[in-house]
C-alpha positions in Angstrom: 0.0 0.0 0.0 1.6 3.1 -1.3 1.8 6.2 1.0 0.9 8.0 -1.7 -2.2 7.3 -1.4 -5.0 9.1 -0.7 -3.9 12.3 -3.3 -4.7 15.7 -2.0 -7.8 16.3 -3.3 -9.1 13.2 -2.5 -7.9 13.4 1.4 -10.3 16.6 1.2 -12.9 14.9 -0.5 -13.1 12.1 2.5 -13.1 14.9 5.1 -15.9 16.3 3.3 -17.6 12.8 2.9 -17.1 11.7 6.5 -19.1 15.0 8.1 -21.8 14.4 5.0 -22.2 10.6 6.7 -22.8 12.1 10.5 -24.9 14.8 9.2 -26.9 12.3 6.9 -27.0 9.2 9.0 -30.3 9.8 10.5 -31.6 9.7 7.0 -30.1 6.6 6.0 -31.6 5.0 9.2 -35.3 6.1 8.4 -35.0 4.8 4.8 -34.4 1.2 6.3 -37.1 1.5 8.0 -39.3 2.8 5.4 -37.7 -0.4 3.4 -38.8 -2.1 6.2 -42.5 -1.5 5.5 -42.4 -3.4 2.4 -39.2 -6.1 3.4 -39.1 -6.6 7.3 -36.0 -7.8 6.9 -34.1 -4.3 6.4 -35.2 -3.0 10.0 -33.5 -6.1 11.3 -29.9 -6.8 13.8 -29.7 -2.4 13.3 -26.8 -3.0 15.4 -24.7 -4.5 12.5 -25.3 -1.3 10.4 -23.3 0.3 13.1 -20.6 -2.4 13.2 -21.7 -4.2 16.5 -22.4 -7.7 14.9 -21.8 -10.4 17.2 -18.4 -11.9 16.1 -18.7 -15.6 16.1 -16.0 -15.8 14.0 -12.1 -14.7 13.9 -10.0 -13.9 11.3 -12.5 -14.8 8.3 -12.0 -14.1 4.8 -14.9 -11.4 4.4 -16.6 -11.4 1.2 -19.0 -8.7 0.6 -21.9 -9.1 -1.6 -24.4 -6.6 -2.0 -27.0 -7.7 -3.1 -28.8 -11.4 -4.5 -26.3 -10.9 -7.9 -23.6 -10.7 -6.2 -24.1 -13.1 -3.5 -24.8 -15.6 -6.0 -21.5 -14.7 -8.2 -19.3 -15.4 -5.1 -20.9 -18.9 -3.7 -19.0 -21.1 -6.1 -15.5 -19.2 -4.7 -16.8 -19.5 -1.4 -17.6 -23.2 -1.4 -13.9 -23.7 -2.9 -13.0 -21.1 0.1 -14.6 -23.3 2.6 -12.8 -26.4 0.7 -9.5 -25.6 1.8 -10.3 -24.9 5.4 -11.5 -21.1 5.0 -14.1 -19.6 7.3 -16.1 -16.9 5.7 -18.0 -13.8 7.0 -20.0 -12.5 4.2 -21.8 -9.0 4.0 -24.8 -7.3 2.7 -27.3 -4.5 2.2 -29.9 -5.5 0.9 -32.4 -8.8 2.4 -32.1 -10.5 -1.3 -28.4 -11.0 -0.8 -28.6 -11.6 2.7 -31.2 -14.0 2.8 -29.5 -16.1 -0.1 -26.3 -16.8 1.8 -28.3 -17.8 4.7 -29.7 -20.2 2.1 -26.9 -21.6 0.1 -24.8 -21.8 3.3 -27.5 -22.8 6.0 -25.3 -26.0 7.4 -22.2 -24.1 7.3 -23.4 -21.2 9.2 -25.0 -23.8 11.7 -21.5 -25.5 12.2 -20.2 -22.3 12.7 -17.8 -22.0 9.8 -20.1 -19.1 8.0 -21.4 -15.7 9.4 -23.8 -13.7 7.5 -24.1 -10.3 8.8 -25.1 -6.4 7.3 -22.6 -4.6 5.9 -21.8 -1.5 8.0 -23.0 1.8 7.1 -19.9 4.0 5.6 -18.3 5.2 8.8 -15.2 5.4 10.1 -16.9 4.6 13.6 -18.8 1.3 12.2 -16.0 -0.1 10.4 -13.9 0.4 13.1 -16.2 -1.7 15.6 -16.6 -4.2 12.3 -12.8 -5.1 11.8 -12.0 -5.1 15.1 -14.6 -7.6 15.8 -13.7 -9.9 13.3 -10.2 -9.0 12.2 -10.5 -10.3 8.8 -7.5 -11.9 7.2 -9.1 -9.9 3.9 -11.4 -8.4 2.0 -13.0 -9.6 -1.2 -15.7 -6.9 -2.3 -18.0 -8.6 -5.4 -18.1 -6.6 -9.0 -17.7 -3.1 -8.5 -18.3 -1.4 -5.2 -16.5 1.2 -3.9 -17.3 3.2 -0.5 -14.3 5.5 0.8 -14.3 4.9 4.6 -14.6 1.0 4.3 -11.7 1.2 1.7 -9.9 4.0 4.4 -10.3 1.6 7.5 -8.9 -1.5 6.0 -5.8 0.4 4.8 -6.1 1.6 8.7 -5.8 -2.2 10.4 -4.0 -3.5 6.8 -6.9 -5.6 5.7 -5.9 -6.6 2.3 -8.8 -5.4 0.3 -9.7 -6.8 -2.8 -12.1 -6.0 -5.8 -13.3 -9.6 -7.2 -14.9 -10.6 -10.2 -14.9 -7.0 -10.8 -15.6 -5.2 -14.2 -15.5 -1.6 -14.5 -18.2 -0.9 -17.3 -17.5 1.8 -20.1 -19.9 4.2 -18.9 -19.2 4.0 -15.3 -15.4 4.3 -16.3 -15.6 7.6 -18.3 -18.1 8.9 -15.7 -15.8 8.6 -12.8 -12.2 9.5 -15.5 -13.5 12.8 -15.7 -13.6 16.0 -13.7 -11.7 15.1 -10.4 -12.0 11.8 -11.2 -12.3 11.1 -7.3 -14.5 7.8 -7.2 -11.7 6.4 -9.9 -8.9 7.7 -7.4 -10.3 5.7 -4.5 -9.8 2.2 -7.1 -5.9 2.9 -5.9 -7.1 2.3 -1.6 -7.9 -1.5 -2.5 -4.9 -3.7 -2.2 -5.3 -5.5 -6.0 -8.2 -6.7 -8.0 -9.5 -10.1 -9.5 -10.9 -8.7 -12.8 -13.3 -10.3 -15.8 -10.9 -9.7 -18.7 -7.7 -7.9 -19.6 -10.2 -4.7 -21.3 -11.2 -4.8 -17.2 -7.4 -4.7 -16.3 -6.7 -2.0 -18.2 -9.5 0.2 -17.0 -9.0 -0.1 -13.3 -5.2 0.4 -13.8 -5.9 3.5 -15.9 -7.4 4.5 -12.9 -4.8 4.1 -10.2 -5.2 0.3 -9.1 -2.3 -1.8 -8.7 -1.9 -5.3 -8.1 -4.5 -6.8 -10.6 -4.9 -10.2 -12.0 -7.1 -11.5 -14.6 -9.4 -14.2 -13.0 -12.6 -14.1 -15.1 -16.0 -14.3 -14.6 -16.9 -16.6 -11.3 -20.8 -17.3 -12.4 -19.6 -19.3 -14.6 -18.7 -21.7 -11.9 -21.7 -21.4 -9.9 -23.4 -24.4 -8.8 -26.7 -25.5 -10.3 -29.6 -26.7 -7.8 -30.2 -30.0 -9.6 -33.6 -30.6 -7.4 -35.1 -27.3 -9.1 -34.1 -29.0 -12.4 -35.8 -31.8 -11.4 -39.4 -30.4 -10.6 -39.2 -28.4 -13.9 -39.0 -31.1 -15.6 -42.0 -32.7 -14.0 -44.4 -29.9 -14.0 -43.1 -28.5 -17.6 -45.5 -30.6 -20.0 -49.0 -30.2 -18.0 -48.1 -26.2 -17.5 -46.8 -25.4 -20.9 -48.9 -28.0 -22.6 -46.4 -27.8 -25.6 -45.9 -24.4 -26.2 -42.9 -22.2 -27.0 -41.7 -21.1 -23.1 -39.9 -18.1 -22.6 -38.5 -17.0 -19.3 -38.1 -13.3 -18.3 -35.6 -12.9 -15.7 -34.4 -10.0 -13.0 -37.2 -7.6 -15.2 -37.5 -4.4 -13.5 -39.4 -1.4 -13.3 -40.2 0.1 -16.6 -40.1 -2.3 -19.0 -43.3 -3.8 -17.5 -45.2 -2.6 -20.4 -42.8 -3.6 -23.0 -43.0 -6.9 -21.8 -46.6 -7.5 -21.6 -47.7 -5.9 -24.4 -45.4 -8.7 -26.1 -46.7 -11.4 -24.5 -50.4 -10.0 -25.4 -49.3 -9.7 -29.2 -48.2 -13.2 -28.8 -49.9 -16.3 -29.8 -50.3 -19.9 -28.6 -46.9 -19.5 -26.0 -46.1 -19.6 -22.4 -43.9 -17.2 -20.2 -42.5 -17.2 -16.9 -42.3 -13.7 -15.8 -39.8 -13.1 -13.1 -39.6 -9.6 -11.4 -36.4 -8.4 -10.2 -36.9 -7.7 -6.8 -39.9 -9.0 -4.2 -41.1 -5.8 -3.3 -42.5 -5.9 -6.9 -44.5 -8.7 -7.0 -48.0 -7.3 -6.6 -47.5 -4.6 -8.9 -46.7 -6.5 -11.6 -49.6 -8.9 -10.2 -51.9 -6.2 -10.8 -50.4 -5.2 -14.4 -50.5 -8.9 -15.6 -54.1 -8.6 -14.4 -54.8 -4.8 -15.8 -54.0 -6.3 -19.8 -56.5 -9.4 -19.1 -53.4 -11.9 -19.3 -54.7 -15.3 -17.8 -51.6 -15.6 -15.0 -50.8 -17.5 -11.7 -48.9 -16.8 -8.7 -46.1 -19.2 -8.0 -46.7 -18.4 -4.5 -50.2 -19.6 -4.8 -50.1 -22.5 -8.1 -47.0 -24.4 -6.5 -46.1 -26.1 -3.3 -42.7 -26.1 -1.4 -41.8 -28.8 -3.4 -42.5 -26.9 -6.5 -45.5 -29.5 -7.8 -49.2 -29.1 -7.8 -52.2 -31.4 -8.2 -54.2 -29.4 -10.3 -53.1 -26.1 -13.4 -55.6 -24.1 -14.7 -55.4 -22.8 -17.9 -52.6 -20.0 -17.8 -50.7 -18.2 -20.2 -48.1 -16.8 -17.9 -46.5 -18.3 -14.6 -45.7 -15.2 -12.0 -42.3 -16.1 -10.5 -43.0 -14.4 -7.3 -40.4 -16.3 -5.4 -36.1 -15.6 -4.1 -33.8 -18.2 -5.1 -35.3 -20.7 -7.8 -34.2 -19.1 -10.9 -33.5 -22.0 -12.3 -36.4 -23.7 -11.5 -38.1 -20.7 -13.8 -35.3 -21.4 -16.4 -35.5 -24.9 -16.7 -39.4 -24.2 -17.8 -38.3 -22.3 -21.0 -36.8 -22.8 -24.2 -34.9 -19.3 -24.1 -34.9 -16.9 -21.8 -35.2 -13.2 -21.9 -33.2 -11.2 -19.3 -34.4 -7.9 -18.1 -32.9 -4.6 -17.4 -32.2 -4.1 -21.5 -34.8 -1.9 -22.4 -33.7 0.9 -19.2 -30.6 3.1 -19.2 -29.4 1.6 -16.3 -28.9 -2.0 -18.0 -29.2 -5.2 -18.6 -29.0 -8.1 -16.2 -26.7 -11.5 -15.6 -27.1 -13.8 -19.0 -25.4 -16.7 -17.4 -27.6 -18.3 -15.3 -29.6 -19.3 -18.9 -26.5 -20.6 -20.9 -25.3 -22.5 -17.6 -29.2 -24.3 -18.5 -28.0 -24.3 -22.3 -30.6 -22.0 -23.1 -30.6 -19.3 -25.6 -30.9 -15.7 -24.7 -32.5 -12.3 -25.6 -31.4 -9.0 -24.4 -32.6 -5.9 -25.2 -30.6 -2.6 -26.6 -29.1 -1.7 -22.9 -26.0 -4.1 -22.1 -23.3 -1.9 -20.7 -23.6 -3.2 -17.8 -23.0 -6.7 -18.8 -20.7 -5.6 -21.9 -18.6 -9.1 -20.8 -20.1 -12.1 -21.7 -22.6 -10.2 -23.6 -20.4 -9.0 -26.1 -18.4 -12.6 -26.5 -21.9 -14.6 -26.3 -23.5 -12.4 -28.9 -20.4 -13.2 -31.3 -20.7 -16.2 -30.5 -24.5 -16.6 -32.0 -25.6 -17.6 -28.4 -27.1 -14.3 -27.4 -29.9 -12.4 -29.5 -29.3 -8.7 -29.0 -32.7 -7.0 -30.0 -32.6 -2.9 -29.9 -36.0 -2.2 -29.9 -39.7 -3.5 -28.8 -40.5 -4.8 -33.1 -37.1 -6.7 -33.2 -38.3 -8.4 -29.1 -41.2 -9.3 -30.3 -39.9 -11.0 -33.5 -37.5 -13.0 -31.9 -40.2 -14.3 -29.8 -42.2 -15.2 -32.4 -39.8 -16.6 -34.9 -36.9 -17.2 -32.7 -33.7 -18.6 -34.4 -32.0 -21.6 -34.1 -28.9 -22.0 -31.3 -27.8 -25.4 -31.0 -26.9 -26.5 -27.5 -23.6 -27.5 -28.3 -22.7 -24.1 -29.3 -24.3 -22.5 -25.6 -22.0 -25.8 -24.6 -18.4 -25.0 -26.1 -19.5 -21.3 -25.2 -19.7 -22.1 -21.6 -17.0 -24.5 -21.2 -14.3 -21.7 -22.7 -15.4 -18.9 -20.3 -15.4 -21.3 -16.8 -12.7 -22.0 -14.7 -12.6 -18.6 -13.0 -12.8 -20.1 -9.2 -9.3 -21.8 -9.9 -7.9 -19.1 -11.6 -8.6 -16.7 -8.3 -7.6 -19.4 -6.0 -4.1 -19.6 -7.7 -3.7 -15.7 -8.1 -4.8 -15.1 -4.2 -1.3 -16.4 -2.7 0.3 -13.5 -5.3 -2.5 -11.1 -4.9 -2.0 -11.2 -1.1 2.3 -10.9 -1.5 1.8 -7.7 -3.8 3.3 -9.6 -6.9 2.2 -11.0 -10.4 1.6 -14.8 -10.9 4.7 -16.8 -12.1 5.5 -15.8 -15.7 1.7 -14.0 -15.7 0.3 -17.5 -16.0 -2.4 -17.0 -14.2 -3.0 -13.3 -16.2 -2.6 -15.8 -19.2 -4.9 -18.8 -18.2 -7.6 -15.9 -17.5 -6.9 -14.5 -21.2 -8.4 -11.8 -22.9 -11.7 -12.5 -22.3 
């Protein structure tokens, strides 16, 4: 860790940033609970917004994962963690995330190997009481998320803090390259970075990070609940009753209309619609409902154990339900993923080509710029720009064989090992032998 770090102007920035947090932190407090009112979960263990979790573990890797995405893009590294005689603490803000580690890693946490605990708010105070409570061995922060004091206080205790399976995407890179160029400034506090591809490498280094290796993207390795598999394939026939399926995954608010009026243009088909995030269930309940689609509630269609006795005659399946994507996936013969058709971006495509499954994403993919760009090469991504070229790839989809989402998928895993074997030189401050593991990650 350089002591040239932080510049000037940034050391004034954090001064400026750390009397904003005390003046504001009353705020942030009432919009957890207002949160709350829809997601009980976010007025939950307050404490550990402050940093006073209950440390039932010492010297953990931490991994922080935001949100459900994230969390679900580290398991796979965190089972291989937990392999080789890791214990983990993970992090959160929001319940999605939070409540899908508890999930994943239920008999781990009970045999007290995983804690699962809210990510402090940005304080100097709260991570303070955080790190000394569990003295981390280090940090890996998921993607791209970069908060000044919890960058400021592990460079404090020298916790080792690492971006991982981070990309920094073109928009958010010229965005934070220009003016002061602070938020790009602060990429320079983290001790390295795992990154998806060597166009990644180069943008974080641009702006001030050292220490990076290319690791590539970990949902590739991410495990696939074979018992969601299982009841899709039971319940598939008597729910679709033969029909084209389409799955619409992580779709969020304001592309609702979009979406339905394609399913009401469309004719003798069947879609899984899957909203982003819970809190939005009932609206787009009461949308489906508004355009006179004939719809059912997972919530209310489907047992526990994903069957039912009796189906009525539906044209769409509600997916109102955390943590059975691919029980919706396995239903379809392509998926759509949301978030294309708003500014702020399109959603993970992975999760669909893990399942083999063609995909459609709409004109918005900065976001996921890699694998979308390299799938869409590829043939095994449709990239539509507008609502007539959706609605035609719906109905008259092209052909992918499933060999090609196969030899797609097989060249863009292995990124658990890759991270495994660039940690040991991540954590001494020096490149892999010879750059093999830079080289093994490729230019992906």
């Amino acid at each position: 860790m350089t002591d040239r770090f932080p510049p000037f102007r940034l050391r004034m920035a954090l001064l400026i940033y750390a009397l904003a947090w005390w003046v504001l932190l009353p705020v942030a407090v009432v919009y957890l609970r207002l949160r709350a009112r829809k997601d009980p979960d976010y007025g939950l263990h307050m404490g550990e917004r402050f940093g006073l979790a209950r440390a039932t573990l010492r010297q953990p890797v931490w991994v922080h994962a935001v949100s459900l995405g994230e969390m679900r893009s580290a398991t796979p590294l965190i089972r291989a963690l937990l392999e080789q005689g890791e214990t983990v603490l993970t992090t959160h803000f929001t319940p999605a995330g939070r409540r899908e580690a508890i999930r994943e890693f239920g008999t781990e946490i009970a045999a007290g190997r995983v804690q699962v605990v809210w990510v402090p708010f940005d304080t100097g105070f709260a991570y303070a009481q955080f790190l000394r409570r569990f003295a981390p061995k280090y940090g890996l922060v998921m993607e791209i998320e970069i908060w000044p004091r919890m960058i400021m206080a592990c460079r404090a205790r020298s916790v080792p803090l690492f971006m991982c399976n981070a990309q920094y995407p073109q928009k958010s890179f010229d965005k934070d390259m220009s003016g002061w160029g602070l938020r790009a400034a602060l990429t320079g506090g983290f001790a390295g970075g795992f990154v998806k591809s060597q166009l990644q490498a180069d943008r974080f280094a641009a702006a001030g990070m050292a220490n990076i290796h290319v690791t590539g993207e970990l949902r590739f390795d991410q495990p696939i609940p074979h018992a969601q598999l299982a009841a899709a394939v039971k319940l598939r026939a008597r729910l679709t009753q033969g029909r084209p399926t389409f799955t619409l995954t992580s779709v969020v608010q304001g592309e609702d209309a979009i979406y339905i009026d394609m399913i009401r243009r469309t004719k003798d088909a069947f879609f899984v619609y899957v909203p982003r995030a819970p809190e939005r269930f009932d609206d787009v309940a009461g949308m489906l409902a508004d355009a006179g689609v004939r719809f059912a509630r997972r919530s209310e269609l489907l047992d526990a154990e994903l069957g039912a006795d009796t189906l009525p005659q539906i044209d769409v399946l509600l997916g109102d339900s955390m943590g059975e994507m691919y029980f919706y996936l396995a239903l379809c013969d392509r998926a759509i993923v949301g978030g294309g058709f708003v500014t702020k971006g399109a959603h993970n495509i992975i999760e669909p080509l893990a399942l083999r499954k063609p995909v459609i994403v709409g004109p918005h993919i900065w976001t996921i710029a890699y694998p979308a760009d390299e799938a869409i090469a590829a043939g095994v991504c449709h990239h539509v720009q507008d609502e007539a070229e959706l609605l035609a790839a719906v109905t008259a989809p092209v052909d992918v064989p499933e060999q090609l989402i196969a030899a797609f998928y097989a060249d863009h895993a292995g990124a658990v090992d890759r991270t495994l074997a660039a940690l040991p030189h991540a954590l001494a401050g020096r490149p892999a032998p010879d750059g093999a593991v830079e080289a093994s990650g490729g230019d992906i």
